[in-house]
MARPARO-312583 format. One record per atom (N, C-alpha, C, O): residue in one letter; x, y, z. Coordinates in steps of 0.02 Angstrom, whole numbers, plus 50000, padded with zeros to 5 digits. Atoms other than C-alpha are relative to their C-alpha. Layout:
% MARPARO-312583
aXYZ...
% end
This chain:
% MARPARO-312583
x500105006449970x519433909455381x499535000550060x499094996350069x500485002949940x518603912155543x499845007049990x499965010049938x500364991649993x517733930855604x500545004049996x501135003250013x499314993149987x518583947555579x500195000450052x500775001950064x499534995649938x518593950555760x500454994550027x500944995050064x499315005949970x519503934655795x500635001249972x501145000650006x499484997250049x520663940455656x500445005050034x501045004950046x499474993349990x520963958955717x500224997150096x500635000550126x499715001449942x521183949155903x500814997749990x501325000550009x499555000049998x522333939855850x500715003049965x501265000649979x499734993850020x523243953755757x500445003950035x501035005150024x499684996649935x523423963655927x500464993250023x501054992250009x499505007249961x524013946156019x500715000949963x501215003449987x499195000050045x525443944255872x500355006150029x500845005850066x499654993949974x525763963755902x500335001750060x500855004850070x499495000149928x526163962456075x500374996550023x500774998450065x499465003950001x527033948156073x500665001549957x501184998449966x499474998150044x528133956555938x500425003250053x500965001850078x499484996449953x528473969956049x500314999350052x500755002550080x499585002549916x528813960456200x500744997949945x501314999849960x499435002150045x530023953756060x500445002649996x500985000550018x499534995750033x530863967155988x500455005150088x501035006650104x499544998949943x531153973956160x500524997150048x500785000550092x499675006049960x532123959256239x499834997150018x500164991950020x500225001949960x531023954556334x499634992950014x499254991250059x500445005550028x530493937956260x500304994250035x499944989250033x499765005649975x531603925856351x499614994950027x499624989150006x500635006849968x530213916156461x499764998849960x499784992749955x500415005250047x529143913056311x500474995749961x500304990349936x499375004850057x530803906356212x499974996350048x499534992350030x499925005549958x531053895356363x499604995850027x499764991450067x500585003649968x529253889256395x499864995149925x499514990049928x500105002450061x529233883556210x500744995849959x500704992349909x499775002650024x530863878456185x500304992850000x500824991249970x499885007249979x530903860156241x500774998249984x501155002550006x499515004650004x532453849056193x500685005850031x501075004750078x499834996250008x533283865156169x500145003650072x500635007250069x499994994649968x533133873956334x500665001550037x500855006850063x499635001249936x534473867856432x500815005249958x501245007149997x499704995750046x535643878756272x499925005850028x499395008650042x499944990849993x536273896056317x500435000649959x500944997649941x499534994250046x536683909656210x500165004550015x499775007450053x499644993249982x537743924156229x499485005449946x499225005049891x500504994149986x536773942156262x499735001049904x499195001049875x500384997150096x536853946956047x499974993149978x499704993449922x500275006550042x536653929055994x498905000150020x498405000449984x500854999149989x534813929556096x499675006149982x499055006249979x500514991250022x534363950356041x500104997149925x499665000149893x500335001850078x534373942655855x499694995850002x499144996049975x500705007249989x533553926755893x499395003650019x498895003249984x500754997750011x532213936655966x499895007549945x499315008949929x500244997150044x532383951055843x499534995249937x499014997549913x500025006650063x532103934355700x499175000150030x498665002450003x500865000849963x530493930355830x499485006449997x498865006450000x500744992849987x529693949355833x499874999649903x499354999049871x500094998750085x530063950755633x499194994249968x498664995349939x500615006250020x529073931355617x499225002850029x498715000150005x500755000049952x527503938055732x499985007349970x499415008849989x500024994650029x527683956055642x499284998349942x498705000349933x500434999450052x527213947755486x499214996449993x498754998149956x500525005049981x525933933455549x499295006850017x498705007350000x500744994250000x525023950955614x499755001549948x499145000949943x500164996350054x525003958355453x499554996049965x499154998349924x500265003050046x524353943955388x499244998450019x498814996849977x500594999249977x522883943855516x499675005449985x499065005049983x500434993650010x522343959655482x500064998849918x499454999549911x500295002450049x522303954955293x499494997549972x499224998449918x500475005850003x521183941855326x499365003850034x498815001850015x500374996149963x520203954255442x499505004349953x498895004949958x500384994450024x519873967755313x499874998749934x499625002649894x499945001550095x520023958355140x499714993249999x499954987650005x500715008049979x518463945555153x499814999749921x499325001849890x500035003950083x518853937554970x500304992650004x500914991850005x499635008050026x519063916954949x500555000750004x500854999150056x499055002349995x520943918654892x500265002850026x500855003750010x499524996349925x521463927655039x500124996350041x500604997450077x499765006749966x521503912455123x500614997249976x501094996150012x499555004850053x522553903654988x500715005150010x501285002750016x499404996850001x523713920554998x500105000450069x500705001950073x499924996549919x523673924055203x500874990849990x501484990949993x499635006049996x524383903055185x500785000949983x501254999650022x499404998950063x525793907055052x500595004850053x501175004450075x499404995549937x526463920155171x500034998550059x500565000050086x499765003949923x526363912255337x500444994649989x500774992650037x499435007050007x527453896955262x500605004649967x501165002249973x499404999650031x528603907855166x500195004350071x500765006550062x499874996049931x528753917555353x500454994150054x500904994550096x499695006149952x529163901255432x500544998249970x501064997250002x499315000850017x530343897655308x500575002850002x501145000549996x499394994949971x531213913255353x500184998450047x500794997850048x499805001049950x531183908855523x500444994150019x500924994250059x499795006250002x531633892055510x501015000649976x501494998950010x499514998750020x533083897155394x500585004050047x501125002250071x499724995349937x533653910855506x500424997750070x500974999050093x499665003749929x533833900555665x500544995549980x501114995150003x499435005950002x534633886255589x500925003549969x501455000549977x499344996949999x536113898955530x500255003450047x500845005050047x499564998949932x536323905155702x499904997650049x500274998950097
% end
């Protein structure tokens, strides 16, 4: 869709946002984004899977940039799509059961 290097940028971006993820450390971005929602607290392992759920979603969104980065064919678009919605539907799914 757009240039590789915008691709493999945002690739890294996802990646480090994963890992701020996977390490705990994600709370301010959950709370700068989570509008209606914010004023909700969760207990310590209810939020380390919520953001494990968040590093897993931005894991795969990378993978799917760097797809798009190194595999410059038409229906890589059509497939990058297919897996960023079935990613959201994980996520989506995910949250709403905890």
């Amino acid at each position: 869709m757009f240039t590789p290097e915008f691709d493999l940028f945002m690739a890294v971006l996802l990646g480090v946002l994963a890992v701020v993820f996977f390490m705990g450390k994600g709370r301010g971005i959950l709370d700068a984004f989570s509008g209606k929602y914010k004023d909700k607290r969760r207990d310590p392992v209810e939020e380390r899977k919520y953001q494990m759920a968040v590093g897993i979603f931005l894991v795969v969104l990378g993978v799917t940039e760097l797809l798009m980065a190194f595999i410059q064919h038409p229906v890589m678009g059509i497939v990058c799509v297919v897996i960023s919605v079935a990613d959201l539907v994980y996520i989506m799914i995910y949250v709403r059961k905890h």
